[in-house]
Phi, psi and omega in degrees: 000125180271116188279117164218175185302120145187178216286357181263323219217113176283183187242137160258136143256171173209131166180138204271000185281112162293319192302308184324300181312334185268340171261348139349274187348276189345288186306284194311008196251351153331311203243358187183186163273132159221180193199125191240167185205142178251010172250123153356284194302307171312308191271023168268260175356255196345297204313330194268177057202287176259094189279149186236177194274308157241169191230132221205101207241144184248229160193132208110065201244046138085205170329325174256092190268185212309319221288317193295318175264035197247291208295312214278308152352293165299000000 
């Protein structure tokens, strides 16, 4: 199934930038719901409460970094 932004199902970013997470927001929000997390642990959290279709992992994302929160996702 080919995943994309759209308005039934939001996308999490995770990236540890606040400027990033907000012009992300901005643009993608164009095309769909995101939900942004500035943490790994955080965007665990969000992902179990709201499952979404993608994930948009960026980078500085603290004690739980991409590869840990990739394995946890899955």
């Amino acid at each position: 199934a080919n995943a994309r932004l759209c308005a039934e199902t939001p996308s999490l970013l995770v990236d540890g930038d606040a400027n990033f997470r907000h012009v992300f927001t901005a643009v993608a929000s164009q095309f769909g719901s995101v939900i942004a997390a500035e943490s790994g642990a955080e965007a665990l959290a969000l992902y179990r409460r709201t499952p979404v279709d993608l994930v948009f992992i960026g980078e500085q994302l603290g004690i739980l970094g991409a590869d840990g929160l990739i394995r946890k996702i899955r």
